[in-house]
C-alpha positions as CSV (number, residue, x, y, z in Angstrom):
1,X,0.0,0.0,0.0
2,X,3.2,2.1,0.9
3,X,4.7,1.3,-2.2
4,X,1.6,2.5,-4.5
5,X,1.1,5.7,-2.5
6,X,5.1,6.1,-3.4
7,X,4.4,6.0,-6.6
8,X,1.6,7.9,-7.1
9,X,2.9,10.7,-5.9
10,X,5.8,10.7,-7.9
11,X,3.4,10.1,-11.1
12,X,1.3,13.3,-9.6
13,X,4.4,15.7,-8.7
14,X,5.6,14.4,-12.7
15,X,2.2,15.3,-13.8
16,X,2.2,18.8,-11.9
17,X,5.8,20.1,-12.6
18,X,5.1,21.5,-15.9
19,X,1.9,23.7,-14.7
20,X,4.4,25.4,-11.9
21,X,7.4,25.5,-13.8
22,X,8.3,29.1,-14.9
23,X,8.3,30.3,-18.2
24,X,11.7,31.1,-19.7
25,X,10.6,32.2,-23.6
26,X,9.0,35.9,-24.5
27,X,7.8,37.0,-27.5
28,X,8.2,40.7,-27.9
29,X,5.8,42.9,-30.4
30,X,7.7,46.0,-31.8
31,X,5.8,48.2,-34.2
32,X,9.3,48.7,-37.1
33,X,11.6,45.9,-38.1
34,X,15.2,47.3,-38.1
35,X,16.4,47.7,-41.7
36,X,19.9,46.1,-40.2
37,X,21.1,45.0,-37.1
38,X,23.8,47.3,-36.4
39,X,23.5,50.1,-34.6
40,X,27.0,51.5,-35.8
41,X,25.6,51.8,-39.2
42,X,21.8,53.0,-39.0
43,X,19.6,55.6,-37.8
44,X,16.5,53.7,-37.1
45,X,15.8,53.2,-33.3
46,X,14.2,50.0,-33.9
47,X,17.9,48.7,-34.5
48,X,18.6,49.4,-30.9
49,X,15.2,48.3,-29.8
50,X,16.4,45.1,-30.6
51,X,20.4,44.8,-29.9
52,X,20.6,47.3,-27.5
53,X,22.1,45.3,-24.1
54,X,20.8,42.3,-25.6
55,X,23.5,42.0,-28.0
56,X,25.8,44.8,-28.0
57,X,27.4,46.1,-25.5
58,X,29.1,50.0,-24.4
59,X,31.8,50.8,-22.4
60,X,28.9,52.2,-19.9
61,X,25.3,51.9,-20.1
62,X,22.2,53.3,-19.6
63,X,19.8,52.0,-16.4
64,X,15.8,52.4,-17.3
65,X,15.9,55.5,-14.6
66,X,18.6,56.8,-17.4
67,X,21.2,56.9,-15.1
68,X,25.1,56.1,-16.5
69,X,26.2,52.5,-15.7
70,X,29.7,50.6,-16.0
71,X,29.5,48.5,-19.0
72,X,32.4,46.8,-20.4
73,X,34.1,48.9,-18.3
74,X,33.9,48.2,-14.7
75,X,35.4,51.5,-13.3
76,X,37.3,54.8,-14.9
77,X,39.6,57.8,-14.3
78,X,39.1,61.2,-15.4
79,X,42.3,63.6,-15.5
80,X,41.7,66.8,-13.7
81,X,41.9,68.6,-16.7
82,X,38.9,66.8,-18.1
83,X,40.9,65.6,-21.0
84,X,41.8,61.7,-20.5
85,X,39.8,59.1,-19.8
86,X,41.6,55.9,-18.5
87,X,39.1,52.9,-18.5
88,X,39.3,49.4,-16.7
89,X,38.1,46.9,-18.6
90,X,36.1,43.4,-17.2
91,X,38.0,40.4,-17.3
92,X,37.4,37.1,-19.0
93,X,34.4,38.9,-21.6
94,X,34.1,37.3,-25.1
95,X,32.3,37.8,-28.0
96,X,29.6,35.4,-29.2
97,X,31.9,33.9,-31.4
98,X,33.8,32.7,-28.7
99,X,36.8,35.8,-30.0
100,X,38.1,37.3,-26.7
101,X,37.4,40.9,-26.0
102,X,40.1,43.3,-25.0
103,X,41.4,46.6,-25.0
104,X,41.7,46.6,-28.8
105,X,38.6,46.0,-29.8
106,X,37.9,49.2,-28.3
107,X,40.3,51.0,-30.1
108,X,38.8,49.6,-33.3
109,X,35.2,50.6,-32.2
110,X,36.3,53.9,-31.6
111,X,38.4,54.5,-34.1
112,X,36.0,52.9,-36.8
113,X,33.2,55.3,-35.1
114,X,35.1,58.4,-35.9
115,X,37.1,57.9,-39.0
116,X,36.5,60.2,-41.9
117,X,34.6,57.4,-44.1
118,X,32.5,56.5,-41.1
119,X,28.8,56.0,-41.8
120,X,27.7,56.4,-37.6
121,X,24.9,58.1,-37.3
122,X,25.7,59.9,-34.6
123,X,29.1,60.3,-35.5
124,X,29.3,63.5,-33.3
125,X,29.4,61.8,-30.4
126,X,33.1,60.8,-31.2
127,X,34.0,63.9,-32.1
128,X,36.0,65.5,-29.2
129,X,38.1,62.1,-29.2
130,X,41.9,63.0,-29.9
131,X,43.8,59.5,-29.5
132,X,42.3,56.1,-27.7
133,X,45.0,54.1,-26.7
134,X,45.1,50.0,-25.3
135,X,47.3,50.6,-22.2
136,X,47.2,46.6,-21.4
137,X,44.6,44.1,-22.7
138,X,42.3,45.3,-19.9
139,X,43.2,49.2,-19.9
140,X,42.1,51.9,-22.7
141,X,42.9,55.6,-22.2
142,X,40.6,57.6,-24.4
143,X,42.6,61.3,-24.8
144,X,39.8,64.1,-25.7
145,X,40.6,67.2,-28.2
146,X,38.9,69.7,-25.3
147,X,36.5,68.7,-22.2
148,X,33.4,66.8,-22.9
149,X,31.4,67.1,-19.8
150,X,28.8,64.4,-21.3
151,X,31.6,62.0,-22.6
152,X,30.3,59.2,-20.1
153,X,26.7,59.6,-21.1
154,X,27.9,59.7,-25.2
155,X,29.5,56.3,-24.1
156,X,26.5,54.6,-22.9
157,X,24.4,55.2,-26.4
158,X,23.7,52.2,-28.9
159,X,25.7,54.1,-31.6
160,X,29.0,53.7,-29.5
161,X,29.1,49.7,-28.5
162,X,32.1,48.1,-28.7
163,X,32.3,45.2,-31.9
164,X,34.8,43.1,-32.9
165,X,37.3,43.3,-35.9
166,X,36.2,39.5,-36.9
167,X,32.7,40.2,-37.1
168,X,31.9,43.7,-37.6
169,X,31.0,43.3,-42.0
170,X,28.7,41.4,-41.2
171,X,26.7,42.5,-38.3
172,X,23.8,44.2,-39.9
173,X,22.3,40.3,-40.6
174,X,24.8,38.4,-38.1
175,X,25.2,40.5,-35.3
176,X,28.0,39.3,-32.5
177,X,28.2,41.3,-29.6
178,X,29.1,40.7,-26.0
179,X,25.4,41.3,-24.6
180,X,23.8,38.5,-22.9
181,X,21.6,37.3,-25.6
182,X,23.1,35.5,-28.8
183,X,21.8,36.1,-32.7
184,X,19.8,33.0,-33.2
185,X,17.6,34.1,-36.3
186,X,16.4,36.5,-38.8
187,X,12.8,36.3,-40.2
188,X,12.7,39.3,-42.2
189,X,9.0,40.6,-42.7
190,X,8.1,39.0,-39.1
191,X,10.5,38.5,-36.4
192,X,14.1,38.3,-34.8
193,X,15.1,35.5,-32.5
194,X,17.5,35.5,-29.5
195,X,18.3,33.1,-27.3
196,X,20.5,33.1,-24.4
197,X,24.0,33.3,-24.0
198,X,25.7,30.5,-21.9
199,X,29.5,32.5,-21.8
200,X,28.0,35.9,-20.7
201,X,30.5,37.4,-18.3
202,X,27.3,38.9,-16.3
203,X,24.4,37.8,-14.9
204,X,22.6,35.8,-16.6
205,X,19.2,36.2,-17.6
206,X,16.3,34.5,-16.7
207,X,14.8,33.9,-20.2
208,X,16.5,31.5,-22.5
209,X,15.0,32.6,-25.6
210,X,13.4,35.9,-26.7
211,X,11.5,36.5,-30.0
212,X,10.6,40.4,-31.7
213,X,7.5,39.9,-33.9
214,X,7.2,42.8,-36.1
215,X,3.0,44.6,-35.9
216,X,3.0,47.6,-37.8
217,X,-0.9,47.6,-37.8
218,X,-2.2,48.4,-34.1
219,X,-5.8,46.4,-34.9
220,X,-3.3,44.0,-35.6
221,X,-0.8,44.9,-32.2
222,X,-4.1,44.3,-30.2
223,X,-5.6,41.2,-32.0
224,X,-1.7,39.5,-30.7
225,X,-1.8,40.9,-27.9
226,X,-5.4,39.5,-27.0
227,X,-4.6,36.0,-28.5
228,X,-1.3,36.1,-26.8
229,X,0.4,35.5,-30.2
230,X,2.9,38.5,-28.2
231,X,3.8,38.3,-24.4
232,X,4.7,41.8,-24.3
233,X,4.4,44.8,-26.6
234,X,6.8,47.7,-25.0
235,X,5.6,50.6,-27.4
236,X,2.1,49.6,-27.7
237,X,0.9,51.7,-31.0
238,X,-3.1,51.2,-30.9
239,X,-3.6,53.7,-27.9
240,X,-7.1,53.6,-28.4
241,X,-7.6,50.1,-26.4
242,X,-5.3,50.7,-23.8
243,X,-8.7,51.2,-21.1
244,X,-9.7,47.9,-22.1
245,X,-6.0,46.0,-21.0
246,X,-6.2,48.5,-18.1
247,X,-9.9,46.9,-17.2
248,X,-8.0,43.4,-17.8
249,X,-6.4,41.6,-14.9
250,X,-4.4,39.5,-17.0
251,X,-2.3,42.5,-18.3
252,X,-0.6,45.3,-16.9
253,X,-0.4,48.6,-18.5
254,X,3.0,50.4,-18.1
255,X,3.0,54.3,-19.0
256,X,6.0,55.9,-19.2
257,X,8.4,58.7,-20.8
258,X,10.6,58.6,-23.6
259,X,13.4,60.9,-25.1
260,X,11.2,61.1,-28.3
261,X,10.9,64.4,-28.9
262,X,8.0,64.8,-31.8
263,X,8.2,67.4,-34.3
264,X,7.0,68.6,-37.7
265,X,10.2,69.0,-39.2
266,X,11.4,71.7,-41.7
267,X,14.1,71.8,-44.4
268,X,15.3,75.1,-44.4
269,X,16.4,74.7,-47.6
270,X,12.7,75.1,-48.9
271,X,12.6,79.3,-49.9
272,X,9.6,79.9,-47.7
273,X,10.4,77.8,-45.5
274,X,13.5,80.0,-44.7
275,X,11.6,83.0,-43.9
276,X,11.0,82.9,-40.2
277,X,7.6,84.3,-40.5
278,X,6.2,81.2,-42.6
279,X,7.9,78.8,-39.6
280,X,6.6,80.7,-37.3
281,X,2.9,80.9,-38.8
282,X,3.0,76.9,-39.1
283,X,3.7,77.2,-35.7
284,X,0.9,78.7,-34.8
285,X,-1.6,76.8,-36.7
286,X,-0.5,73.7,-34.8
287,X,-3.0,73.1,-31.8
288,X,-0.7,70.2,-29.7
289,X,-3.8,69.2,-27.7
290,X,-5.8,68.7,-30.8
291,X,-2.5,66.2,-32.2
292,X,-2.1,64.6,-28.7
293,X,-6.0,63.5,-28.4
294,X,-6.7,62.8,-32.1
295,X,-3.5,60.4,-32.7
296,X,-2.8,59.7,-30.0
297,X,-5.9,59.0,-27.6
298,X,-4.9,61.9,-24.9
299,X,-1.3,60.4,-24.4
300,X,1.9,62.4,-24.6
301,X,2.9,65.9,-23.2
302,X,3.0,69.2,-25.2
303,X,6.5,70.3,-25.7
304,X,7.5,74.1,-27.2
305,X,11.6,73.2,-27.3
306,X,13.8,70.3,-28.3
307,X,13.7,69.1,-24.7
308,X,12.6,66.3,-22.7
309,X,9.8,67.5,-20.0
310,X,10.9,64.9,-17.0
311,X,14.5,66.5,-17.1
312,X,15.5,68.8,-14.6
313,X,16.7,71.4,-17.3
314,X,13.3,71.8,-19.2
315,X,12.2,74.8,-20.3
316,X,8.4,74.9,-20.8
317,X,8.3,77.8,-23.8
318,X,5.2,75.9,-25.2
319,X,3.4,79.8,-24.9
320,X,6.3,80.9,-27.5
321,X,4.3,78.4,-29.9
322,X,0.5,78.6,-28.7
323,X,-2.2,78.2,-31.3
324,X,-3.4,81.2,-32.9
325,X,-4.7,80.7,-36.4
326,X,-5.0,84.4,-36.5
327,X,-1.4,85.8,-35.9
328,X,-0.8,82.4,-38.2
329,X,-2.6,84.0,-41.2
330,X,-1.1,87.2,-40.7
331,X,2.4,86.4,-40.9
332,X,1.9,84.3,-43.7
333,X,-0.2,87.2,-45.6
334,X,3.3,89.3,-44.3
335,X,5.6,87.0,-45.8
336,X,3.6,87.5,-49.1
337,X,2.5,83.5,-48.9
338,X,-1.3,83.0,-49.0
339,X,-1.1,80.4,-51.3
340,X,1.7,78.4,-50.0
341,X,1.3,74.4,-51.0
342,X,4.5,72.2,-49.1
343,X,4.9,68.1,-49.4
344,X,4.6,66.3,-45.9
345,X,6.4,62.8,-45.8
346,X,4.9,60.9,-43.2
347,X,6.7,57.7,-41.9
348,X,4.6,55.0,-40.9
349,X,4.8,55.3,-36.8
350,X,0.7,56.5,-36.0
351,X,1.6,59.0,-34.1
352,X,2.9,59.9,-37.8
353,X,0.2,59.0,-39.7
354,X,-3.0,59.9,-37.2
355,X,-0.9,63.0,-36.6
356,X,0.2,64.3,-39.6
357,X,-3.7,63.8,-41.5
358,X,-4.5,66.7,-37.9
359,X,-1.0,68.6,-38.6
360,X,-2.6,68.9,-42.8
361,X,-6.1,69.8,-41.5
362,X,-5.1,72.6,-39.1
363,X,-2.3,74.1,-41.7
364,X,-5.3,74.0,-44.1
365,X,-7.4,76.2,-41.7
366,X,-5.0,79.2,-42.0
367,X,-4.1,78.7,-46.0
368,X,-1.3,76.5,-46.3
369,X,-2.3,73.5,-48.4
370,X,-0.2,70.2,-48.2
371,X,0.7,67.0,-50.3
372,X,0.7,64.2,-48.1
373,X,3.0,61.9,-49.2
374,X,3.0,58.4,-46.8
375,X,6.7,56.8,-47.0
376,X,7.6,52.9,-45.5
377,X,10.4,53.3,-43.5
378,X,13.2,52.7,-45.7
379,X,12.1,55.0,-47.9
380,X,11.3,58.1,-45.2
381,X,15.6,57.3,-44.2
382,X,17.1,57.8,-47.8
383,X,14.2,60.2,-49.0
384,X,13.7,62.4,-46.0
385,X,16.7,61.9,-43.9
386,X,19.1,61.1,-46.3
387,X,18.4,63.2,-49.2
388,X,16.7,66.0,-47.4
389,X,14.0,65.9,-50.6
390,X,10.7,66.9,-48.4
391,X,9.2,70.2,-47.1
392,X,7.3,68.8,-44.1
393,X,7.5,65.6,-42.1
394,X,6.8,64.1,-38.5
395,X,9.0,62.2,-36.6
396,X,10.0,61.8,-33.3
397,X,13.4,62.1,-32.2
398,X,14.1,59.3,-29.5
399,X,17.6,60.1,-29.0
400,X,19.0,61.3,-25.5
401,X,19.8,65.0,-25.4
402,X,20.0,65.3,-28.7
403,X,19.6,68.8,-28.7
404,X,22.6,69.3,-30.3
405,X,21.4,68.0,-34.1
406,X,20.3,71.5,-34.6
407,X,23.9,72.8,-35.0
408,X,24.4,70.8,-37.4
409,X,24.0,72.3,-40.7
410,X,24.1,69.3,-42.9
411,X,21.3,68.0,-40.8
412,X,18.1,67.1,-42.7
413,X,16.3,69.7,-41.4
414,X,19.5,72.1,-43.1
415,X,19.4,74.8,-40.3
416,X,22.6,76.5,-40.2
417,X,22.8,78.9,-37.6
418,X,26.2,80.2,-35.8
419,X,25.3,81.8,-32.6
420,X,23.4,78.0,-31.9
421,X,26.2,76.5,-33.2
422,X,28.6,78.8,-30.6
423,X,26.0,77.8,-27.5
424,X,26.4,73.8,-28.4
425,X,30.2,74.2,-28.8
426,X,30.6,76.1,-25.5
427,X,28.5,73.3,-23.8
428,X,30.0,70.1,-25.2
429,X,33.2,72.1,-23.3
430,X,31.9,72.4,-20.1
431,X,31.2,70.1,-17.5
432,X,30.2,71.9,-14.4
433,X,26.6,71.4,-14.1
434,X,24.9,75.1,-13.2
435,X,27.1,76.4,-16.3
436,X,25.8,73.3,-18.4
437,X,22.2,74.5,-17.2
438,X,22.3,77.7,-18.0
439,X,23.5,76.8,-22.2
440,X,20.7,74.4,-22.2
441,X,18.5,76.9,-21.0
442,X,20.0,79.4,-23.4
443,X,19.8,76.6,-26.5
444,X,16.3,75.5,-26.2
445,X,14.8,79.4,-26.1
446,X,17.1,79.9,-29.8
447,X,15.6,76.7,-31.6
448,X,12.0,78.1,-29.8
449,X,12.7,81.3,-30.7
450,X,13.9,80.7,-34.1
451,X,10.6,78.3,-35.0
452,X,13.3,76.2,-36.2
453,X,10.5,73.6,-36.5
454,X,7.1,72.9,-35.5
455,X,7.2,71.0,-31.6
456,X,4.5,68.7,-31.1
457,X,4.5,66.2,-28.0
458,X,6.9,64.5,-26.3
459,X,6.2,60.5,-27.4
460,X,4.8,58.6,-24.3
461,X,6.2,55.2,-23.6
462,X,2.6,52.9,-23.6
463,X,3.6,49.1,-22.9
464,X,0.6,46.1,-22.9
465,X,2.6,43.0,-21.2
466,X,1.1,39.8,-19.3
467,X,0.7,40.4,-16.1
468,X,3.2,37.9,-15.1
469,X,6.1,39.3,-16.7
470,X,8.6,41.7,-14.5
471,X,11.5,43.5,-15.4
472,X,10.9,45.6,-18.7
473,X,11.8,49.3,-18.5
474,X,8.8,51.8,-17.6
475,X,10.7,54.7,-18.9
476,X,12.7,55.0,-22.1
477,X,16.1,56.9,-21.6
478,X,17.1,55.7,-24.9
479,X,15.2,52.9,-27.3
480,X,15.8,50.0,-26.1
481,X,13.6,46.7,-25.3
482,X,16.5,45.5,-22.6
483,X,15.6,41.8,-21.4
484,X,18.8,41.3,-19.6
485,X,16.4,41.8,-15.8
486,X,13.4,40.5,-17.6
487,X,11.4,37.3,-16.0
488,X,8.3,35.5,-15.4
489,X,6.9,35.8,-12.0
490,X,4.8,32.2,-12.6
């Protein structure tokens, strides 16, 4: 009788494992697919959405509060005079292709990242660096042109992880980091598969295997979400059903903040669109309240600079820009442009497309008559971005303090203005942080001022997950779906 009882349990507690056993697979919805996966190579945030952590890995890192972390370098030294940068690299890191990583695959990085022929998109970031030096295998000293008070923080974005000499041609379809997820596989049209990494030199992570199923349609985003077809959609686009996952005990609804400053950008290269009093008449035909509850169902916070609200050095100048159709029409009858027509490119993020059919709508009220042109997302990079050939478009910029793009005159929005250009150069010298307040202060009233282009809202960050995952970021500091703390609680 002992004996059966024995066994039966041992049948039962085989029978009942499974049900209690945690889950160690997600399935990630993202609304883009990356058109590569390297971020060294490619503007697109949905690159780093994806390899950002997970794959590749910085010398520091951002933490979802947006703080600066150690990365592949545990600790640092900064001279007194601001100039050198001695880093201390971990020991025993490799890259998924079992290559060891040292002090000279930083110099590569680096190096590659700056060169003359680089195609970085945010090249800038390396631009104060004089000479970057290996030291020892496990020690780089990184020699700056002048003082770069946010040197640490360029460190930590996805354009400046460190890759390896052996792999680097081909990570934009075979990506090989150090990050604690491997490149497993490459649907394109529907989804990129990780799975975990066995010889990470961290922690590792809970999940074993991670998938990114690409939604562009949010009836679509909901339908997988409902089914479960997704675990977890980070930047959930259909906006309008968020009440109903809210109302929903089997998912939790996680609103956040992102760097994604959204704006209807300008080429200043357009002739009217040169003349201050046209920018600043689209300006005021813009009603951001009107934007924020037609496209985007009340979420997102109305900006009136190139600044993220939830930092401590925000200006709110959104009364600089207010809606007034009136003042609107009688600039543009003062700039000798009642009839103006412009093209508006529209990517196909809904904030874009919901946003920019309000944008045409309310430009229409005051005289201005647009073409609406909508572009994929390859396209909107080499047409809009690339090639500056568009009048109007929307897009949000999701880089961290990135106010700097606007003194840069080959920028797609072709501004070219020296006393902004002076402000951003002065600040990228200093470090002390009242000084550094005061240019940021001084930078976001010129591009405000100046109606460089039209600010819209700053994008929200609205996640649908099950209810029983923990660990993705609330806040976005920088794009990036990190799974390295991610879990199932059951």
């Amino acid at each position: 009788m002992l004996g059966r009882l024995k066994m039966g349990l041992a049948v039962l507690a085989l029978v009942a494992t499974p049900a209690f056993a945690q889950r160690t697979d997600i399935s990630v919805g993202m609304v883009l697919e990356p058109p590569n996966l390297d971020p060294t190579s490619g503007a697109a945030a949905a690159i780093r959405e994806v390899t950002y952590s997970n794959i590749f890995e910085g010398l520091t890192r951002f933490g979802p509060d947006g703080a600066v972390n150690p990365g592949l370098a545990h600790d640092w030294e900064i001279s007194e005079d601001g100039l050198t940068y001695t880093f201390h690299l971990r020991e025993g890191v490799q890259f998924h292709d079992g290559t060891p990583f040292s002090a000279d695959d930083v110099v590569f990085s680096l190096d590659r990242a700056r060169a003359e022929d680089s195609t970085n998109a945010q090249k800038q970031l390396f631009a104060a660096i004089d000479t970057v030096t290996a030291i020892d295998p496990l020690t780089v000293e990184v020699v700056l042109s002048q003082p770069q008070g946010a040197f640490l923080f360029n460190m930590a974005w996805g354009d400046a992880v460190i890759m390896s000499p052996a792999s680097v041609e081909n990570n934009a379809t075979n990506p090989v980091g150090t990050g604690a997820f491997r490149f497993a596989r490459w649907v394109q049209g529907d989804r990129v598969e990780l799975e975990r990494n066995a010889d990470y030199w961290g922690e590792a992570p809970a999940l074993e295997r991670a998938t990114f199923r690409f939604i562009s349609d949010p009836s679509a985003a909901f339908a997988a979400m409902m089914a479960g077809d997704v675990d977890a959609f980070p930047n959930y686009p259909a906006y309008e059903t968020l009440a109903q996952f809210e109302a929903d005990p089997r998912y939790n609804v996680i609103v956040g903040s992102t760097e994604g400053e959204t704006i209807l950008s300008m080429n200043h290269q357009n002739e009217a669109l040169s003349d201050i009093r046209v920018r600043q008449a689209i300006s005021h035909a813009i009603n951001r309240q009107d934007i924020i509850d037609g496209a985007m169902f009340g979420y997102g916070t109305p900006i009136g600079t190139h600044f993220a609200p939830h930092n401590p050095d925000y200006l709110d100048l959104t009364a600089n820009s207010a809606h007034d159709p009136e003042a609107a029409r009688a600039l543009l009858a003062e700039a000798g442009q009642e009839n103006l027509t412009l093209r508006l490119m529209l990517p196909p993020p809904v904030y874009a497309r919901r946003g920019g059919e309000i944008v045409a709508a309310q430009l229409r009220e005051v005289g201005i008559q647009t073409e609406i042109t909508n572009l994929e997302w390859a396209q909107w990079l080499e047409q809009v971005f690339r090639g500056k050939d568009f009048d109007l478009t929307i897009i949000s910029h999701t880089e961290p303090m990135d106010i700097e793009i606007y003194a840069r005159p080959d920028y797609y929005f072709q501004y070219d203005n020296p006393e902004l250009q002076t402000i951003m150069a002065e600040l990228d010298e200093t470090s002390d942080p009242a000084a550094r307040t005061d240019l940021l202060h001084r930078a976001q009233r010129h591009i405000a001022d100046d109606f460089v282009v039209g600010f819209l809202f700053q994008l929200p960050k609205t996640g649908v997950a099950n209810a029983a995952i923990e660990g993705l970021w609330e806040n976005a500091p920088v794009p990036a779906n990190d799974l390295t703390g991610v879990r199932w609680t059951e």
